[in-house]
C-alpha positions in Angstrom: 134.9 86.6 73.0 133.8 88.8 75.8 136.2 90.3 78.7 138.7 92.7 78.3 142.0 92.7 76.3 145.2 94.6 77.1 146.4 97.3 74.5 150.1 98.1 74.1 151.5 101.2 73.4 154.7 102.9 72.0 155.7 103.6 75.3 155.3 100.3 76.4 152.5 101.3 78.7 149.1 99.7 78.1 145.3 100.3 78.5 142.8 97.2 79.3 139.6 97.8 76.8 136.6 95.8 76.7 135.8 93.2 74.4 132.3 92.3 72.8 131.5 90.0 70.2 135.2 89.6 69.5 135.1 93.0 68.6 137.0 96.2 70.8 133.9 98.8 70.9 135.8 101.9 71.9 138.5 103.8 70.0 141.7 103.4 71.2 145.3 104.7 69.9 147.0 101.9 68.9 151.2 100.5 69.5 151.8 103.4 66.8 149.4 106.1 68.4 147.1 105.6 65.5 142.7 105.6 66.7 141.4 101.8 66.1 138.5 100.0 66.5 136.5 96.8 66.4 139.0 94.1 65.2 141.9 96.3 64.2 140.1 99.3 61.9 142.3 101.9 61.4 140.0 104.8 61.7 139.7 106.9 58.9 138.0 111.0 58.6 135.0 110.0 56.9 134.0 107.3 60.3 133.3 110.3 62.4 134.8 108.8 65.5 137.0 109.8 68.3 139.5 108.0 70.8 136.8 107.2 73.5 134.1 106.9 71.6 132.1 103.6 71.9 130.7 102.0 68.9 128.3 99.0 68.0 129.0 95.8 67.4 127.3 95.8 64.1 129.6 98.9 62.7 132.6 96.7 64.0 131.9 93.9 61.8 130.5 96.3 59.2 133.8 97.8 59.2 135.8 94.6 59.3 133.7 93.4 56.3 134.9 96.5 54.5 138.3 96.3 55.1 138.6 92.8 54.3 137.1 93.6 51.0 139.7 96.2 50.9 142.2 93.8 51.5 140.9 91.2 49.1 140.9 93.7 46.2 144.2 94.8 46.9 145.7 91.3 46.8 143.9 90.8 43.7 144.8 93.7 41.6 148.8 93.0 42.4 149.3 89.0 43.1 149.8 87.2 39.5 150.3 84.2 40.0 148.0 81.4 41.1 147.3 80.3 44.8 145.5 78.3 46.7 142.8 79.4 49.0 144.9 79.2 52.1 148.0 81.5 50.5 145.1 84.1 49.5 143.4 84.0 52.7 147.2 84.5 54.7 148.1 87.5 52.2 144.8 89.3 53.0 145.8 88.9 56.8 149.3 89.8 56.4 147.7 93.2 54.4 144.8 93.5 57.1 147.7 93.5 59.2 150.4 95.8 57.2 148.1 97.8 55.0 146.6 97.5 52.0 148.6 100.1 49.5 152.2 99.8 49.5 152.3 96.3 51.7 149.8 94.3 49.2 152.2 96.1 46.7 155.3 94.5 48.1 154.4 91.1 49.2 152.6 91.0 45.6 156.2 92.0 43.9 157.8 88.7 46.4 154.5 86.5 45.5 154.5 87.2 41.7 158.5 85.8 41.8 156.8 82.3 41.9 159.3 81.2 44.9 156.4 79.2 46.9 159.3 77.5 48.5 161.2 80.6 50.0 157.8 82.8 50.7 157.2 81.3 53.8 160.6 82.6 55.6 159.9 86.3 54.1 156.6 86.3 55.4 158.3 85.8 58.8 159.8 88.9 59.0 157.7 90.7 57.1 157.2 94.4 58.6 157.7 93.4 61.9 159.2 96.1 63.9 157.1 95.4 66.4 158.6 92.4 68.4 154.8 91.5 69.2 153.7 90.8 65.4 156.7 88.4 65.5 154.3 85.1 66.9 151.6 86.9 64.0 154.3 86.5 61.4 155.3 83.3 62.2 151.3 81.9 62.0 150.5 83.8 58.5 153.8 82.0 57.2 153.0 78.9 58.5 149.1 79.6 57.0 150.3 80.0 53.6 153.3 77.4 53.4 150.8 74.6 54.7 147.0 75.7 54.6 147.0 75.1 59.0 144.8 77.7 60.4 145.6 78.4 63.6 144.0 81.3 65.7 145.3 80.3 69.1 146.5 83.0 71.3 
């Protein structure tokens, strides 16, 4: 993907930011004021980057790779109970999404119940205070209750 792509804040103002292999090169304060970059990388002390700064594509995926595994490790130290491929693969984007720590903790606690019937409708309103992770939400659920990736926009 290559254009630009509108970034919402708090304040319901927004910022247009370019986009480069699918991948948002400069730092940006995300909805919650928090510096992100590439797809969704909470930036951390130890990147060494600042809001404006511009980075490559290669450290964008380089840090995506890193915070999926991140994600993955978290879902596999807490979740339990067995799942198929398409469950695992929605709980790492739900905690890609929510955070690793206490949200891989939680959904774990709901996934470890063993209620693959009911799952589905928590995932829906799973930390969503943000009206625009609503749509988000509804996909993940519908990614673990029936396997159907969908990545349309």
């Amino acid at each position: 993907m290559e254009g630009t792509t509108r970034i919402f804040r708090a304040d319901h103002s927004h910022v247009d930011v370019p986009v480069s292999g699918g991948m948002i090169l400069v730092v940006y304060r995300d909805d919650r004021g928090n510096p992100t970059v590439g797809c969704g990388h909470l930036v951390l002390p130890e990147d060494n980057l600042q809001v404006g700064q511009t980075i490559t594509v290669a450290r964008a995926r380089d840090l995506l790779e890193k915070d999926l595994k991140r994600m993955e490790g978290a879902i596999n130290r807490n979740v339990r109970v067995p799942l198929h491929q398409y469950e695992y693969d929605a709980l790492v984007s739900i905690c890609f999404n929510a955070g690793g720590g206490a949200a891989a903790i939680e959904i774990a606690g709901r996934v470890n119940q063993g209620d693959y019937q009911n799952i589905a409708e928590y995932i829906t309103t799973f930390r969503c205070r943000n009206p625009r992770l609503r749509q988000r939400r509804i996909t993940e659920a519908r990614f673990f209750a029936q396997g159907i990736y969908d990545a349309t926009h």
